[in-house]
TIVO-2410 file (N, C-alpha, C; in nm, 3 decimals):
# residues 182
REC num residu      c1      c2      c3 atome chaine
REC   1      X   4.589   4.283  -6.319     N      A
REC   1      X   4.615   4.188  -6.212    CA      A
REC   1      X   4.483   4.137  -6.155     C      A
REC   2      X   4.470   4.047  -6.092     N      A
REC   2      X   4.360   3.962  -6.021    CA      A
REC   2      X   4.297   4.026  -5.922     C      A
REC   3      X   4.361   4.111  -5.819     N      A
REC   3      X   4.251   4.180  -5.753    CA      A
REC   3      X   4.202   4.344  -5.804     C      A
REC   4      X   4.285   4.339  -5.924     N      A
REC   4      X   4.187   4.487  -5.970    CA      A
REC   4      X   4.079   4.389  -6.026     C      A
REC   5      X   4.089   4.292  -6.112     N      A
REC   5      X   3.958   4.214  -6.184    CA      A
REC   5      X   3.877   4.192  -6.133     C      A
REC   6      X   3.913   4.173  -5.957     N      A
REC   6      X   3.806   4.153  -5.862    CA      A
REC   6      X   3.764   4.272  -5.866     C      A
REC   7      X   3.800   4.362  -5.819     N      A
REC   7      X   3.754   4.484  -5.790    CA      A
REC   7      X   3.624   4.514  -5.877     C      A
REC   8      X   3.676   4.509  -6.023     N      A
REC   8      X   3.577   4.555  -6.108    CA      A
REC   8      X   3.462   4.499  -6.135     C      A
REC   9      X   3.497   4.375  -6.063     N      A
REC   9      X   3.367   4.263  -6.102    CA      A
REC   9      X   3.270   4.303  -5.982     C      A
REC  10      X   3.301   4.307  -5.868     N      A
REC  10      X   3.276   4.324  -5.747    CA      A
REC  10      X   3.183   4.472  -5.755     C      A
REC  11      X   3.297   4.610  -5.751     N      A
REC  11      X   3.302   4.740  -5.704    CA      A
REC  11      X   3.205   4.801  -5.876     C      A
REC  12      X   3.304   4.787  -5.945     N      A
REC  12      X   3.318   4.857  -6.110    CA      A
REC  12      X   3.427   4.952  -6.130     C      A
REC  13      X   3.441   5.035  -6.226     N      A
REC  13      X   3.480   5.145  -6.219    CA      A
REC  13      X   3.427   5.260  -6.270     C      A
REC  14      X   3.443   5.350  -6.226     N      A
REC  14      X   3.354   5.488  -6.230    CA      A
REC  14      X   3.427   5.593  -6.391     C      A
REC  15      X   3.533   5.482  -6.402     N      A
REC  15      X   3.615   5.570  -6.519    CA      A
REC  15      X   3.680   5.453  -6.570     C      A
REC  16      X   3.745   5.468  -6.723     N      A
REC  16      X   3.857   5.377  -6.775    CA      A
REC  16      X   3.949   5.380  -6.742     C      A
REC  17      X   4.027   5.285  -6.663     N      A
REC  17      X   4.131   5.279  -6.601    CA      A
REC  17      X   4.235   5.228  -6.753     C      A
REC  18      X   4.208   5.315  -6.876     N      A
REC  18      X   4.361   5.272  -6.963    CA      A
REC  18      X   4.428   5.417  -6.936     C      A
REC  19      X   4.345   5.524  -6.903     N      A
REC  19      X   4.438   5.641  -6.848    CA      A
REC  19      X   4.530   5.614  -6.703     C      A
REC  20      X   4.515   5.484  -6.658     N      A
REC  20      X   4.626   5.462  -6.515    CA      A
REC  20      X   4.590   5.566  -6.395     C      A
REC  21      X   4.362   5.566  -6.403     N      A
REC  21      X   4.329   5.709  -6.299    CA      A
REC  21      X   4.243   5.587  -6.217     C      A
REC  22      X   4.280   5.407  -6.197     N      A
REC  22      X   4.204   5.308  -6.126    CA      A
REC  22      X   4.255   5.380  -5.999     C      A
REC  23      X   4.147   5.329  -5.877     N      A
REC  23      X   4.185   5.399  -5.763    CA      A
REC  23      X   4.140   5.506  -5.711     C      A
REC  24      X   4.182   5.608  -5.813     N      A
REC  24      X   4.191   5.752  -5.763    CA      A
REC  24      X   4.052   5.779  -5.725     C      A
REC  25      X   4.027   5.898  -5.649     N      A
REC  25      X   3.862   5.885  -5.604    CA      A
REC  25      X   3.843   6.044  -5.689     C      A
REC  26      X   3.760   5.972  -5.760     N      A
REC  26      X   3.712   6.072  -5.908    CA      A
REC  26      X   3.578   6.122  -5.861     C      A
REC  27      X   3.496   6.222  -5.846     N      A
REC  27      X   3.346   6.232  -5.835    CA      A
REC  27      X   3.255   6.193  -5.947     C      A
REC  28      X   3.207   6.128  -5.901     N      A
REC  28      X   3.100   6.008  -5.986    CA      A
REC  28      X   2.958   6.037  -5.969     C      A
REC  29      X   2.902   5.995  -6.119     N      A
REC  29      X   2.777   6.014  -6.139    CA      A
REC  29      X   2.641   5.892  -6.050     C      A
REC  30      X   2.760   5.818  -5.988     N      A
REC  30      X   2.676   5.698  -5.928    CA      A
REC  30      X   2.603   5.726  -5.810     C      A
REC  31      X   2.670   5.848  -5.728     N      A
REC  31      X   2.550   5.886  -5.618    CA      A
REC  31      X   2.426   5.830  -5.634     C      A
REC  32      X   2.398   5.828  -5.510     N      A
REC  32      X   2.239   5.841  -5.480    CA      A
REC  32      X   2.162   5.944  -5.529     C      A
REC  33      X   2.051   5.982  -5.524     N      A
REC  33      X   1.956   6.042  -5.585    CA      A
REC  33      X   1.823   6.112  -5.474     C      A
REC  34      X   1.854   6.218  -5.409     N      A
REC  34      X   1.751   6.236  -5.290    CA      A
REC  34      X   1.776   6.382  -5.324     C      A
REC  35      X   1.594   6.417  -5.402     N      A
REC  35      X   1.566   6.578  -5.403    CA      A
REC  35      X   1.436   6.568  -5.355     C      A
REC  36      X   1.354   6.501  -5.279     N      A
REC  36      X   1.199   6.476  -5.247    CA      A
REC  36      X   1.228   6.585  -5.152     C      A
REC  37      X   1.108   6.701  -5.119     N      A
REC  37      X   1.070   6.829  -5.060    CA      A
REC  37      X   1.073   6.758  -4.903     C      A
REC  38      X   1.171   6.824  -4.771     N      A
REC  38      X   1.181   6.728  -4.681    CA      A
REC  38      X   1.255   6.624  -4.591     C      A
REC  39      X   1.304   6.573  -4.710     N      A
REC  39      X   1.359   6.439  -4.674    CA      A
REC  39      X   1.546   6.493  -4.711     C      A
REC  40      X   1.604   6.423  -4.623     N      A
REC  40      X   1.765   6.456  -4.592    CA      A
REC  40      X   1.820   6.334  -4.606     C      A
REC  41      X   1.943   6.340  -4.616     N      A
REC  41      X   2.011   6.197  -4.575    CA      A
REC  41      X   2.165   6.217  -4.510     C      A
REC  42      X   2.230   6.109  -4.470     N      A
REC  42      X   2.319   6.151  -4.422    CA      A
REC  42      X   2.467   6.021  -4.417     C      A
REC  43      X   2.585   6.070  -4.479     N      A
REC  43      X   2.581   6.261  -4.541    CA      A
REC  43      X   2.552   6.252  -4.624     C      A
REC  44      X   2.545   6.388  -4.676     N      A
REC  44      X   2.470   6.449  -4.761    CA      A
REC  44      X   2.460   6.416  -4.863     C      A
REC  45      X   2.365   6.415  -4.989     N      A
REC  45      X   2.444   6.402  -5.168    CA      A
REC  45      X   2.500   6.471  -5.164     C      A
REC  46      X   2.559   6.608  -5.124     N      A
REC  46      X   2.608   6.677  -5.182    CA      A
REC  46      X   2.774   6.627  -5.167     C      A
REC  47      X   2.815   6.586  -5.045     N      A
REC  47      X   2.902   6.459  -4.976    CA      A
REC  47      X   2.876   6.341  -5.084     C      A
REC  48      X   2.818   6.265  -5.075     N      A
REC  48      X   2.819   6.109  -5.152    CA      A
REC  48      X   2.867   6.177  -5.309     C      A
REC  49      X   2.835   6.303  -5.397     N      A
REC  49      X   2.897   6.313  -5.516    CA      A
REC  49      X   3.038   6.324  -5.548     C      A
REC  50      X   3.117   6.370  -5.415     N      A
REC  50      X   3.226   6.348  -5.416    CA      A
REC  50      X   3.276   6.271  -5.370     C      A
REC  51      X   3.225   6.114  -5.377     N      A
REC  51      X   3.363   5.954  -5.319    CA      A
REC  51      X   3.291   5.909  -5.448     C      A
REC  52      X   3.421   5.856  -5.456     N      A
REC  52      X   3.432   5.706  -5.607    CA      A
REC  52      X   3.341   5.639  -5.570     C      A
REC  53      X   3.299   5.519  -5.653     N      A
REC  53      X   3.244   5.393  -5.649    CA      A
REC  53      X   3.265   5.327  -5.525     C      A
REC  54      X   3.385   5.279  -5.547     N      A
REC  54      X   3.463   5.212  -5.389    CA      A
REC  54      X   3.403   5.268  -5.260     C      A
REC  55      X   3.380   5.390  -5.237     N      A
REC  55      X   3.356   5.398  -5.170    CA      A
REC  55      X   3.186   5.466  -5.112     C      A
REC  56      X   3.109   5.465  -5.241     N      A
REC  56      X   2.961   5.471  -5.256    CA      A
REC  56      X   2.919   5.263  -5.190     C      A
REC  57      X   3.014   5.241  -5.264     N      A
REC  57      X   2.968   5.049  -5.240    CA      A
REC  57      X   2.956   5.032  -5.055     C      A
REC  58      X   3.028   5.098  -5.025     N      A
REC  58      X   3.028   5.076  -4.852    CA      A
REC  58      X   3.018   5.220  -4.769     C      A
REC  59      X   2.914   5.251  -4.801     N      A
REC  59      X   2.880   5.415  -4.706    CA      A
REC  59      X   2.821   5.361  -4.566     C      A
REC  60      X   2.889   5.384  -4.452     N      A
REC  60      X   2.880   5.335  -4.308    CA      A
REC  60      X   2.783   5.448  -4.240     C      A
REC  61      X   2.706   5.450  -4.140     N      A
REC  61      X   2.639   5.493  -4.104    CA      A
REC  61      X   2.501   5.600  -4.174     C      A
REC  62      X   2.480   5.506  -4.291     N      A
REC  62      X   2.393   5.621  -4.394    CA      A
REC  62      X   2.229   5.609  -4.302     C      A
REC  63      X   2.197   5.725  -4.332     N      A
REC  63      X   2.042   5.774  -4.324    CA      A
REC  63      X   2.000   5.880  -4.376     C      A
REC  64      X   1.836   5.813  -4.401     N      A
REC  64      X   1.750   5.903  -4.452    CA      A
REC  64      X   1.660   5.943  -4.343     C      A
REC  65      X   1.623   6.065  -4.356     N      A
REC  65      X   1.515   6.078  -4.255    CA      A
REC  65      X   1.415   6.188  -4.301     C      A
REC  66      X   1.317   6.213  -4.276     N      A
REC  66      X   1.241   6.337  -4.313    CA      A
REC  66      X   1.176   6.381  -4.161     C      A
REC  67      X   1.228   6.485  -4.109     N      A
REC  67      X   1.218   6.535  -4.033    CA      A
REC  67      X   1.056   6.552  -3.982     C      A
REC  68      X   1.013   6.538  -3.871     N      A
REC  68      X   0.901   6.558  -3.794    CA      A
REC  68      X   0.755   6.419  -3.830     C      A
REC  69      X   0.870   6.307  -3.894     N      A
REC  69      X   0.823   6.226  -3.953    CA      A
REC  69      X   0.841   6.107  -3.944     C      A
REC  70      X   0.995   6.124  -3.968     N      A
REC  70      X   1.031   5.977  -3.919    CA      A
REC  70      X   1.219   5.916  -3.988     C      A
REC  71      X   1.276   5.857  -3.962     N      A
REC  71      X   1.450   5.808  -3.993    CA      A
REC  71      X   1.418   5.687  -4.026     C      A
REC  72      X   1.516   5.663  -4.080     N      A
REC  72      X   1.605   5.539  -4.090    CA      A
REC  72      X   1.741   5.514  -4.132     C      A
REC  73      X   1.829   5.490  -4.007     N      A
REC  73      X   1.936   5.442  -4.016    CA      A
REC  73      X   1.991   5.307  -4.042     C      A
REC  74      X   2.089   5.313  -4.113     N      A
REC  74      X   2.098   5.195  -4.166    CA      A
REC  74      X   2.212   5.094  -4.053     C      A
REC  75      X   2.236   4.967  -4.031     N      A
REC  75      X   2.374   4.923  -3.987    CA      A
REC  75      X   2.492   4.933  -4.066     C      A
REC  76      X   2.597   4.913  -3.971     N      A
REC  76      X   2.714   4.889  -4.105    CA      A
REC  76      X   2.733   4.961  -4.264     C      A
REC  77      X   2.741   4.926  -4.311     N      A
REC  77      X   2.786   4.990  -4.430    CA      A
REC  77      X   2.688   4.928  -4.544     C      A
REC  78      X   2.619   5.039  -4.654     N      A
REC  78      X   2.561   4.972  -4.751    CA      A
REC  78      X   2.599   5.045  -4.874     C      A
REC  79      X   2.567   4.998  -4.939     N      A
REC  79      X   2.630   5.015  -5.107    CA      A
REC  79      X   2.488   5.135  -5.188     C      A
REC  80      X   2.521   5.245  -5.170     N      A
REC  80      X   2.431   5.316  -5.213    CA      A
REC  80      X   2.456   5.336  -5.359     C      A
REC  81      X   2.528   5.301  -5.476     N      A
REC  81      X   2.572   5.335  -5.591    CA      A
REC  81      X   2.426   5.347  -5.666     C      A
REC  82      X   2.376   5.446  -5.722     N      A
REC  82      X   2.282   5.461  -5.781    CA      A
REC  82      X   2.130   5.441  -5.743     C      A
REC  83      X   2.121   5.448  -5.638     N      A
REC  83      X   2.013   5.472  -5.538    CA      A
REC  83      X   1.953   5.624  -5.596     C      A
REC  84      X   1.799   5.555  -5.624     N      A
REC  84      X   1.714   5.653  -5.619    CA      A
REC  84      X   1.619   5.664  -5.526     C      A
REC  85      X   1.676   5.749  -5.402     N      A
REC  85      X   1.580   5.712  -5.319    CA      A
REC  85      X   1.464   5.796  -5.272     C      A
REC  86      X   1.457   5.870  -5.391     N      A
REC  86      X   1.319   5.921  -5.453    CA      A
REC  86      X   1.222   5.879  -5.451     C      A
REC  87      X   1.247   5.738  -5.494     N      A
REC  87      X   1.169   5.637  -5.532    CA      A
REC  87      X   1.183   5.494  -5.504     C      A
REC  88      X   1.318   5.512  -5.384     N      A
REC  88      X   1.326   5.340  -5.294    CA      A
REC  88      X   1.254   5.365  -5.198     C      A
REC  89      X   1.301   5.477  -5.096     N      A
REC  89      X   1.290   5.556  -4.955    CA      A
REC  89      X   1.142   5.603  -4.928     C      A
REC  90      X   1.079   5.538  -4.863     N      A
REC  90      X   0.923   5.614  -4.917    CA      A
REC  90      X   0.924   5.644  -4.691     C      A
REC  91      X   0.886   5.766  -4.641     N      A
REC  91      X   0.880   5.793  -4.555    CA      A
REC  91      X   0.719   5.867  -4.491     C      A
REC  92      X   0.653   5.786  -4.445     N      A
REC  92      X   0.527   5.855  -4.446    CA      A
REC  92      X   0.453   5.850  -4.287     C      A
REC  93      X   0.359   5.944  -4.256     N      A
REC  93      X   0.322   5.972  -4.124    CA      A
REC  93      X   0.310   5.795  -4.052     C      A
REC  94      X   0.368   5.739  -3.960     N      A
REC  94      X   0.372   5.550  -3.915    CA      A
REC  94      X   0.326   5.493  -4.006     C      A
REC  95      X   0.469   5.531  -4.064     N      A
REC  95      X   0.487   5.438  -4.167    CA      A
REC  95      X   0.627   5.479  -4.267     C      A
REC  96      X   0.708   5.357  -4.295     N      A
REC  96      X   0.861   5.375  -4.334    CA      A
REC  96      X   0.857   5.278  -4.449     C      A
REC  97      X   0.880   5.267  -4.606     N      A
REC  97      X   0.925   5.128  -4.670    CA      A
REC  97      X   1.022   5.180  -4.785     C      A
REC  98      X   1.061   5.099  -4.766     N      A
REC  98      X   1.179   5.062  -4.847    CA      A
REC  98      X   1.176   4.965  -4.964     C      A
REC  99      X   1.160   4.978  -5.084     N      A
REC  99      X   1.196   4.861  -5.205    CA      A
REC  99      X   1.051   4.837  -5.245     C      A
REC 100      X   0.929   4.935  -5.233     N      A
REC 100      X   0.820   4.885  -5.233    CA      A
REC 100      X   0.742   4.828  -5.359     C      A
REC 101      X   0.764   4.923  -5.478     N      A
REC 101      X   0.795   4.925  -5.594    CA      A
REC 101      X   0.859   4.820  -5.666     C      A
REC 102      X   0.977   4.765  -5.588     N      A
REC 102      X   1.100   4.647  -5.646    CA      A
REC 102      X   1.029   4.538  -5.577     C      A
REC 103      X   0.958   4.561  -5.474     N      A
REC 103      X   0.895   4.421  -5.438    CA      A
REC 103      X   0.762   4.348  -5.489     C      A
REC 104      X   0.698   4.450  -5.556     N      A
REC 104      X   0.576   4.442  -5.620    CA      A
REC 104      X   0.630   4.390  -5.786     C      A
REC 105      X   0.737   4.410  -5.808     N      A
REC 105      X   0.785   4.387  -5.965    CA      A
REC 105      X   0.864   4.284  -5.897     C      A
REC 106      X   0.925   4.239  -5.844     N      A
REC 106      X   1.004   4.144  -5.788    CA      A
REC 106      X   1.109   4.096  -5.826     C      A
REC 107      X   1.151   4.243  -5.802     N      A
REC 107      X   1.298   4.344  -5.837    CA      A
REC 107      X   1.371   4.360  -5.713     C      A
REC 108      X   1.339   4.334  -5.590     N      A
REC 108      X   1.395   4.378  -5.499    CA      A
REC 108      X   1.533   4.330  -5.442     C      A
REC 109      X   1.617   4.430  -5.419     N      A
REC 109      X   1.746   4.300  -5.419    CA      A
REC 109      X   1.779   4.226  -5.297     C      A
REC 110      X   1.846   4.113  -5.365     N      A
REC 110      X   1.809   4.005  -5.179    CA      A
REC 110      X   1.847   4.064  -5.068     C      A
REC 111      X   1.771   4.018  -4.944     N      A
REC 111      X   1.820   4.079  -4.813    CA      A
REC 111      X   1.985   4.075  -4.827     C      A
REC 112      X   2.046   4.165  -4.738     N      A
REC 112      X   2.190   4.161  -4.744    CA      A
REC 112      X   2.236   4.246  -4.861     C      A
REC 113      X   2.197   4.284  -4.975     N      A
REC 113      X   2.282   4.408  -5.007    CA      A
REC 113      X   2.205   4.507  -5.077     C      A
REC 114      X   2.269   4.571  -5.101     N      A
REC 114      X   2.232   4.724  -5.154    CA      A
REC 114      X   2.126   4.843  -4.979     C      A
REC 115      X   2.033   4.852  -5.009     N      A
REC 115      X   1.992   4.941  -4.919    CA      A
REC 115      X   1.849   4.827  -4.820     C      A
REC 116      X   1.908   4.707  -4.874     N      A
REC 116      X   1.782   4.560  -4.779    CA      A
REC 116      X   1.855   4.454  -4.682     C      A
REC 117      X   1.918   4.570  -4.561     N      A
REC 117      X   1.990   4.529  -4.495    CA      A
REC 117      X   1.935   4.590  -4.305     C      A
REC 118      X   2.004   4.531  -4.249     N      A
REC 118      X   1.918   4.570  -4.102    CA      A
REC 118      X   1.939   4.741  -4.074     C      A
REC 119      X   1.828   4.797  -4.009     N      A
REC 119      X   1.835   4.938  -3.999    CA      A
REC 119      X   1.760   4.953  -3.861     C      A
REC 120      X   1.766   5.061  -3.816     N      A
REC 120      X   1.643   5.123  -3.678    CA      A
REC 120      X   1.603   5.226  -3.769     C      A
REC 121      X   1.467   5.189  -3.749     N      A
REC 121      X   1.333   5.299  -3.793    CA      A
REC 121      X   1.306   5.346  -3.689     C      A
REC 122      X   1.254   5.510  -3.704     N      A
REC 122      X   1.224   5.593  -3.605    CA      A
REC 122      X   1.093   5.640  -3.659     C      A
REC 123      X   0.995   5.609  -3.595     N      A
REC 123      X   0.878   5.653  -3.665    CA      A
REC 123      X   0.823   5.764  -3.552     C      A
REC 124      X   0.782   5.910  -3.574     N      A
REC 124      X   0.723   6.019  -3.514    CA      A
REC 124      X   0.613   6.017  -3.562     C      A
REC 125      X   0.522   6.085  -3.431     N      A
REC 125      X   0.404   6.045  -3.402    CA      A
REC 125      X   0.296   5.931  -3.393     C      A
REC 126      X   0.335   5.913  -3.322     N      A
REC 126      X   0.243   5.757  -3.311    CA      A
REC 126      X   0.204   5.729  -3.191     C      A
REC 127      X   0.090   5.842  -3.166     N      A
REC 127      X   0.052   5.870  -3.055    CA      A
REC 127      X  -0.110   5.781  -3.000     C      A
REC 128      X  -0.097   5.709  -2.903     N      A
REC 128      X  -0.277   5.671  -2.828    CA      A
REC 128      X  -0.374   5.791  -2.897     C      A
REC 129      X  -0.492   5.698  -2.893     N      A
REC 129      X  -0.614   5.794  -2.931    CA      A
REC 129      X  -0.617   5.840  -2.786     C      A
REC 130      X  -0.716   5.985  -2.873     N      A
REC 130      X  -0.668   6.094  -2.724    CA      A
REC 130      X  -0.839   6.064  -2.662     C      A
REC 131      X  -0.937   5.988  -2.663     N      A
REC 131      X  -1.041   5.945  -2.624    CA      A
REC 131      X  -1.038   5.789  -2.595     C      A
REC 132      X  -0.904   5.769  -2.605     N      A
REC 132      X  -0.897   5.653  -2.507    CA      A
REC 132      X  -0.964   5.576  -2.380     C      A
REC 133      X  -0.945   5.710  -2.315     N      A
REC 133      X  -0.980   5.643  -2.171    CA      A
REC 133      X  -0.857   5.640  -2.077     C      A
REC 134      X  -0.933   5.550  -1.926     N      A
REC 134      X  -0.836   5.512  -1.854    CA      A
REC 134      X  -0.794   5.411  -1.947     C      A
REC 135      X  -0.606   5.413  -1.915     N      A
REC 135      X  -0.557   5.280  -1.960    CA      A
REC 135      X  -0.529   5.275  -2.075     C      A
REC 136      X  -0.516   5.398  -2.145     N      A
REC 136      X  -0.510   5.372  -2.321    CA      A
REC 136      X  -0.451   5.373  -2.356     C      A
REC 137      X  -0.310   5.444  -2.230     N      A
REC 137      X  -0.169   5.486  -2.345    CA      A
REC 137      X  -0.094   5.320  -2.275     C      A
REC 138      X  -0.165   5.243  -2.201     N      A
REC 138      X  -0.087   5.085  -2.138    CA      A
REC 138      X  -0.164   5.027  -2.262     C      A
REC 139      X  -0.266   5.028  -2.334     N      A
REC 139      X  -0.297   4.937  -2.402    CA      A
REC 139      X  -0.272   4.954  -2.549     C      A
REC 140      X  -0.226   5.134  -2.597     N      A
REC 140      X  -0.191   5.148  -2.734    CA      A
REC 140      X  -0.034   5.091  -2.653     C      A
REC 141      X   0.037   5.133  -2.607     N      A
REC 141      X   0.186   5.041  -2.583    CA      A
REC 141      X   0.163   4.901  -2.622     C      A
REC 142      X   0.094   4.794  -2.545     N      A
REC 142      X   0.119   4.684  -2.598    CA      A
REC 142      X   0.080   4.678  -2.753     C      A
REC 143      X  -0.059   4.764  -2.793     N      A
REC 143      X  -0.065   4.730  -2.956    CA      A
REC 143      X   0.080   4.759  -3.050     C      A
REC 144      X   0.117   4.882  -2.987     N      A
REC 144      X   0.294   4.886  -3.055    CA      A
REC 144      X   0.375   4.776  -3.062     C      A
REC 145      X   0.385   4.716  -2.928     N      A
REC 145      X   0.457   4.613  -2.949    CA      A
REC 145      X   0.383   4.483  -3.002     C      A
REC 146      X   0.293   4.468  -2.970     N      A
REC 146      X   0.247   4.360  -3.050    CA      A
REC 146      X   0.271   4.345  -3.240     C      A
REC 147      X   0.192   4.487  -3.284     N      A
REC 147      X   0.218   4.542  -3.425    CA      A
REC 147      X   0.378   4.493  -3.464     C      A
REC 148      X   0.449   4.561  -3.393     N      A
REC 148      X   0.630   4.548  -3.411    CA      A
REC 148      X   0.657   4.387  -3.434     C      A
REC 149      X   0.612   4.332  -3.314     N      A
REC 149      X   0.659   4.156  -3.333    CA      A
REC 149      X   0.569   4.121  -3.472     C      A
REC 150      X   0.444   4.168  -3.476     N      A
REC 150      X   0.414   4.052  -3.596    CA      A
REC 150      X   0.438   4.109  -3.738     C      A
REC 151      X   0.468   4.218  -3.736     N      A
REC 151      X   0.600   4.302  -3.860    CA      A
REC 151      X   0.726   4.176  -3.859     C      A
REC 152      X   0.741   4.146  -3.788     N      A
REC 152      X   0.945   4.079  -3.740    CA      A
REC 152      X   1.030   4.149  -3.725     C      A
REC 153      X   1.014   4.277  -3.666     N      A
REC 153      X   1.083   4.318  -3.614    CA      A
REC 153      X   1.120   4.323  -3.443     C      A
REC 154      X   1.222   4.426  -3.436     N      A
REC 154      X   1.236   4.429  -3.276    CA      A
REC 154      X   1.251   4.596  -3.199     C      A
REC 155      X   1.138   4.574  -3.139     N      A
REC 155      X   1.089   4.714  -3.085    CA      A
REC 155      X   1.239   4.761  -2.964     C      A
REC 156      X   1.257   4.887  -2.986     N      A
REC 156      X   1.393   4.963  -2.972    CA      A
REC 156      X   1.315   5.012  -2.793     C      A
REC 157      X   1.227   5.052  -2.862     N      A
REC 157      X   1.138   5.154  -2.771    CA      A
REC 157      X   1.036   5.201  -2.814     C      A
REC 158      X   0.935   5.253  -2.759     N      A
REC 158      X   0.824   5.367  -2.765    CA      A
REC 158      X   0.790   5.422  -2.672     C      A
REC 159      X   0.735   5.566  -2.705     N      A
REC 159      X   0.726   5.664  -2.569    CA      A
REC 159      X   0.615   5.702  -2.627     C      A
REC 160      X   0.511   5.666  -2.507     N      A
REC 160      X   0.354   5.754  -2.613    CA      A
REC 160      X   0.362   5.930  -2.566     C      A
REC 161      X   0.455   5.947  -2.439     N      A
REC 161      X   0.451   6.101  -2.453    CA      A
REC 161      X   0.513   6.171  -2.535     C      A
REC 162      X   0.579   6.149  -2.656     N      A
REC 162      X   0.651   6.214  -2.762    CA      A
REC 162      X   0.594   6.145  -2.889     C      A
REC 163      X   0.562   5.991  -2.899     N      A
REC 163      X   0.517   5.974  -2.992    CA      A
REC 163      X   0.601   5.911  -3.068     C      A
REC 164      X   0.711   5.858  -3.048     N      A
REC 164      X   0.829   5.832  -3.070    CA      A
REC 164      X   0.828   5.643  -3.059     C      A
REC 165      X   0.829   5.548  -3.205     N      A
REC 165      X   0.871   5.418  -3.176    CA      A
REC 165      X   0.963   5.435  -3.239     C      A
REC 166      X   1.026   5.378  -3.169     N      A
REC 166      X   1.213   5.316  -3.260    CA      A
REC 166      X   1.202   5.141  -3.254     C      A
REC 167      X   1.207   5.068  -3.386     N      A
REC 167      X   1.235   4.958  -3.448    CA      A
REC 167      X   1.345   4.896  -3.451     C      A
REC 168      X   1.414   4.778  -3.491     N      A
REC 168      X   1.465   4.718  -3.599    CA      A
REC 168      X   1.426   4.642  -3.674     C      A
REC 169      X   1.453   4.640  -3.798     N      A
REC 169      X   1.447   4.533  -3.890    CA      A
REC 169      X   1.578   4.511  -3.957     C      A
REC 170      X   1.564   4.387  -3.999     N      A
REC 170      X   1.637   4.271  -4.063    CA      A
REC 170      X   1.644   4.341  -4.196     C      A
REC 171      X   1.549   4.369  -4.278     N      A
REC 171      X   1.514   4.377  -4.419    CA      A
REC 171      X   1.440   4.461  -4.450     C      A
REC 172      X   1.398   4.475  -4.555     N      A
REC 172      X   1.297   4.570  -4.582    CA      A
REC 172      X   1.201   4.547  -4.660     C      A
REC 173      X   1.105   4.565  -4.614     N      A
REC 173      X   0.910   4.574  -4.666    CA      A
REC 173      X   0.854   4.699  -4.635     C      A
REC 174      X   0.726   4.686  -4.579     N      A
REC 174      X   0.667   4.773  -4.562    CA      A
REC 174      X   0.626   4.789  -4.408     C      A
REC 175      X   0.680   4.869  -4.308     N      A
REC 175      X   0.676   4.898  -4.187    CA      A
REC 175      X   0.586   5.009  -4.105     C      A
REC 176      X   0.487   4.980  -4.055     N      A
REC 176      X   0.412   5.068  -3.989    CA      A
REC 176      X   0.302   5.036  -3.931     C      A
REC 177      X   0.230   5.151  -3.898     N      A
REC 177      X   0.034   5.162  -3.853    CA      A
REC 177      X  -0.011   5.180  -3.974     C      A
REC 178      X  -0.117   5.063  -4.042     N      A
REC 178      X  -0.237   5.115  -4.147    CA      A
REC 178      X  -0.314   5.220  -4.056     C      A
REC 179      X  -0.397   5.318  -4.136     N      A
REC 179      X  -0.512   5.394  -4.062    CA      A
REC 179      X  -0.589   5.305  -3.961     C      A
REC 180      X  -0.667   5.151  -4.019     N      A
REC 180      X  -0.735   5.067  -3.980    CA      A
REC 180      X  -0.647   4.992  -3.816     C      A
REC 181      X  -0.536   5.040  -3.809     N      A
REC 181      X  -0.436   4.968  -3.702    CA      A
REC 181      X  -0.511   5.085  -3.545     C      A
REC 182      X  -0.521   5.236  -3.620     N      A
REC 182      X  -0.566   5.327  -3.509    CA      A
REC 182      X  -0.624   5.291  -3.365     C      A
***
């Protein structure tokens, strides 16, 4: 029928539907891919190996994060089917990117689907130099926000007493402090 054809064109299927098993939610090899020392996501692979396709294509509230480091949550629902995010997900001391690899080969898939869709980044530690001075943690604040706007994104917050900026972006590149930003 016409909307399984959609389906398959659209979704796929994770199995041959001439056994009459379309639908059924089978555990599939299409998971995502997250064993980097660290880094979590949520939920879990161990969760994402057990939903079908159908429902890898629209995983709602997914994140990665590596703890004492930094998140990213995604909006809405994204299509994690075969995500290696071993090697999409790159999470590093201020600093978060996504597709970095696919953007340099210019592979990356268009804004709007797969995992290049709007998210809040949480970047830890991203603290004023501690020889600042008077006035350093008012003037590393505005460099945050300044940094944030000319990224294109939109600053959530920052707290220089925890160290803590929270983002959004639209898409995904490469998000953060270079060393040289210090």
């Amino acid at each position: 029928n016409r909307a399984e054809e959609y389906y398959r064109q659209v979704i796929g299927s994770p199995v041959d539907n001439a056994a009459g098993s379309f639908g059924k939610a089978t555990p599939t090899n299409n998971a995502p891919k997250l064993t980097k020392d660290g880094y979590t996501c949520n939920p879990s692979v161990e969760t994402l190996q057990t939903m079908d396709a159908a429902d890898l294509a629209a995983v709602s509230n997914f994140s990665v994060s590596r703890p004492g480091v930094g998140s990213l949550q995604w909006e809405g629902s994204v299509d994690v089917r075969g995500a290696d995010l071993n090697r999409i997900v790159l999470i590093e001391p201020k600093c978060i990117s996504v597709y970095t690899e696919e953007e340099e080969l210019g592979t990356k898939p268009p804004v709007g689907t797969k995992l290049n869709r709007p998210a809040i980044l949480t970047l830890e530690g991203v603290f004023p130099p501690e020889d600042g001075g008077p006035g350093a943690v008012e003037k590393f604040t505005r460099k945050v926000s300044k940094k944030t706007e000319k990224m294109g994104a939109e600053l959530i917050s920052y707290d220089a007493s925890t160290g803590e900026w929270k983002l959004k972006v639209m898409h995904f590149s490469r998000y953060g402090f270079d060393d040289s930003d210090d």
